[in-house]
C-alpha positions as CSV (number, residue, x, y, z in Angstrom):
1,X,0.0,0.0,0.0
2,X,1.4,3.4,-1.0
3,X,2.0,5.8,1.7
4,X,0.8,8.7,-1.0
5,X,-2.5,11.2,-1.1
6,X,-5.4,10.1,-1.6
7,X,-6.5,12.7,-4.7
8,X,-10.4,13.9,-4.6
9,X,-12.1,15.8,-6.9
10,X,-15.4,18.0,-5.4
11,X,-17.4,20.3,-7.3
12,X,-19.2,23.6,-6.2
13,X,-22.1,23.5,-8.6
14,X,-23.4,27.2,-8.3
15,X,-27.4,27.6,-9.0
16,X,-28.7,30.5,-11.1
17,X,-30.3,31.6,-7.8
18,X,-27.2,31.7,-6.1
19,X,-27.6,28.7,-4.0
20,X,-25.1,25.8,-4.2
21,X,-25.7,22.5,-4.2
22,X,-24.3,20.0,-1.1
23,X,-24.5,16.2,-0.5
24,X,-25.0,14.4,2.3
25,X,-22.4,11.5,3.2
26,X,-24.2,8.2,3.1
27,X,-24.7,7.2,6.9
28,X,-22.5,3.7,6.4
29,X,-18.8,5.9,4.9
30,X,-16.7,8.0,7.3
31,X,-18.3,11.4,8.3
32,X,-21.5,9.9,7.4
33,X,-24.2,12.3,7.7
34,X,-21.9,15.5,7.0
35,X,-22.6,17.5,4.0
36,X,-19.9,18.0,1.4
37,X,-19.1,19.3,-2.3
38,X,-20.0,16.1,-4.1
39,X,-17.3,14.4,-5.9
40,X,-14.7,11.3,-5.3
41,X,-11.3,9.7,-5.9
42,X,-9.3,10.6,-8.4
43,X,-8.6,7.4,-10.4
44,X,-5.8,6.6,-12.5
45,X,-5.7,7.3,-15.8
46,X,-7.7,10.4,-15.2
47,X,-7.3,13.9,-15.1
48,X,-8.7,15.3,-12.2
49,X,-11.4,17.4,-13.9
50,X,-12.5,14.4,-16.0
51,X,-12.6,11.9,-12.4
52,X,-14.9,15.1,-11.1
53,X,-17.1,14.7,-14.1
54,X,-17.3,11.1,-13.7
55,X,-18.1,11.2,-10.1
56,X,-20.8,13.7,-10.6
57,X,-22.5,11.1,-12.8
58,X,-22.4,8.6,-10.7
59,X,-23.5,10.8,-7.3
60,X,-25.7,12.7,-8.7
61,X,-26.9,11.6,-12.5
62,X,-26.0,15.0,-14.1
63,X,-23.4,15.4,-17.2
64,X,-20.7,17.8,-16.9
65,X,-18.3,18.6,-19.9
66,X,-14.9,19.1,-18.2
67,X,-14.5,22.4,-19.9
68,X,-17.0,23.8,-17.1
69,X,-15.2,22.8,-14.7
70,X,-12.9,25.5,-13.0
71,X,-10.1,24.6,-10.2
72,X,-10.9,27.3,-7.2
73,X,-8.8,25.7,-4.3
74,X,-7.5,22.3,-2.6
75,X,-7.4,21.2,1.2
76,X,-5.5,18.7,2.6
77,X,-5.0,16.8,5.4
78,X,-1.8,16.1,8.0
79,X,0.2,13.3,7.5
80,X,-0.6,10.8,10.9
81,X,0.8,7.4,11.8
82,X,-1.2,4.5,9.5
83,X,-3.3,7.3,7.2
84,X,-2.4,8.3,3.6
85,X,-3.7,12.0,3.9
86,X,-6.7,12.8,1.7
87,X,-6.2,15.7,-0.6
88,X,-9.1,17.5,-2.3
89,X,-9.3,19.9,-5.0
90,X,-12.5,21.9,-5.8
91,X,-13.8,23.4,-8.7
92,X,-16.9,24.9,-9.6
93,X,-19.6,24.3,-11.8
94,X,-22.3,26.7,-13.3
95,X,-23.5,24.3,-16.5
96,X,-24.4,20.4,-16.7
97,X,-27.1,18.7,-18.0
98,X,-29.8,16.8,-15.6
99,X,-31.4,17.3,-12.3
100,X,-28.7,16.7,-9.5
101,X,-30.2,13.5,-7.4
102,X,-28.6,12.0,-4.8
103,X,-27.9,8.5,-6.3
104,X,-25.1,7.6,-3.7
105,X,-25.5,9.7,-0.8
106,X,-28.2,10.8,1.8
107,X,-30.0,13.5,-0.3
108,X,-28.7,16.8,-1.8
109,X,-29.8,20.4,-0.9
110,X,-29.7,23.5,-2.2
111,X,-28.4,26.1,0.3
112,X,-26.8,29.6,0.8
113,X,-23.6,30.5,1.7
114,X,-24.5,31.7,5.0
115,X,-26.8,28.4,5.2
116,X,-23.9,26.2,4.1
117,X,-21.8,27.8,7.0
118,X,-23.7,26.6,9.6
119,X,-24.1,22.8,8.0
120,X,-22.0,20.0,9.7
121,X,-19.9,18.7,7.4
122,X,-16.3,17.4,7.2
123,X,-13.1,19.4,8.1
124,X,-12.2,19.7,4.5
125,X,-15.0,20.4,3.2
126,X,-15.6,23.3,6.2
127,X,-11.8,24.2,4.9
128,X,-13.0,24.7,0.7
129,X,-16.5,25.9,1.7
130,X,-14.8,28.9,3.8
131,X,-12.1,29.5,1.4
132,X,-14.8,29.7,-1.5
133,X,-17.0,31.9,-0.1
134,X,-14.1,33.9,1.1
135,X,-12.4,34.5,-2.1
136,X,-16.4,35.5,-3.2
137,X,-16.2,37.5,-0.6
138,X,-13.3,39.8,-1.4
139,X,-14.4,39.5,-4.9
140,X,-17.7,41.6,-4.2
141,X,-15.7,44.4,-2.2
């Protein structure tokens, strides 16, 4: 077993209302019952973007051509004794095809940035959704 990252790919998929769209972890999986930027593993031979457009198929039904896909920010985890740390990078999404369902997960939610603050969700994913919304933040200003 490689002592390596574990590579994931999330996407922030931004609604014309200015909502974004959040998964809930299936109960059974680590942080089960946290919400998070869907996505998954990065598997080889795959360009990140194109794992992230696989995954969101799978998760949540909806096609996404990898060309919508724009790379915003990455979190990662520590090194500890026995763990490969988990890297994720996020990108966001503003076009797919398809009505996001929540094929793998607990159900999906569409929520605003203040709302999305104050879900539970995994350290990571409280790391990207802050540094998101942050850089939105100072965008506005």
């Amino acid at each position: 077993m490689s002592d390596g990252p574990i590579w994931v790919v999330a996407g922030a998929l931004a609604g014309s209302d200015g909502k974004w769209l959040m998964h809930q972890r299936p109960l059974e999986k680590a942080h089960g019952g946290l919400w998070e930027f869907p996505g998954g593993k990065v598997e080889a031979p795959e360009l990140p973007a194109e794992s992230l457009v696989r995954e969101l198929h799978e998760e949540l039904g909806i096609v996404v051509d990898p060309a919508h896909c724009t790379p915003v920010g990455f979190a990662e985890e520590k090194r500890s004794p026995g763990a490969r740390p988990i890297v994720i990078l996020l990108y966001t999404i503003a076009n797919w095809m398809g009505s996001p369902e929540a094929l793998e997960g607990e159900e999906v939610g569409w929520f605003s940035m203040q709302e999305i603050a104050e879900l539970r969700k995994p350290p990571l994913d409280e790391h990207l959704a802050s540094r998101l919304f942050g850089q939105m933040s100072e965008k506005k200003d």
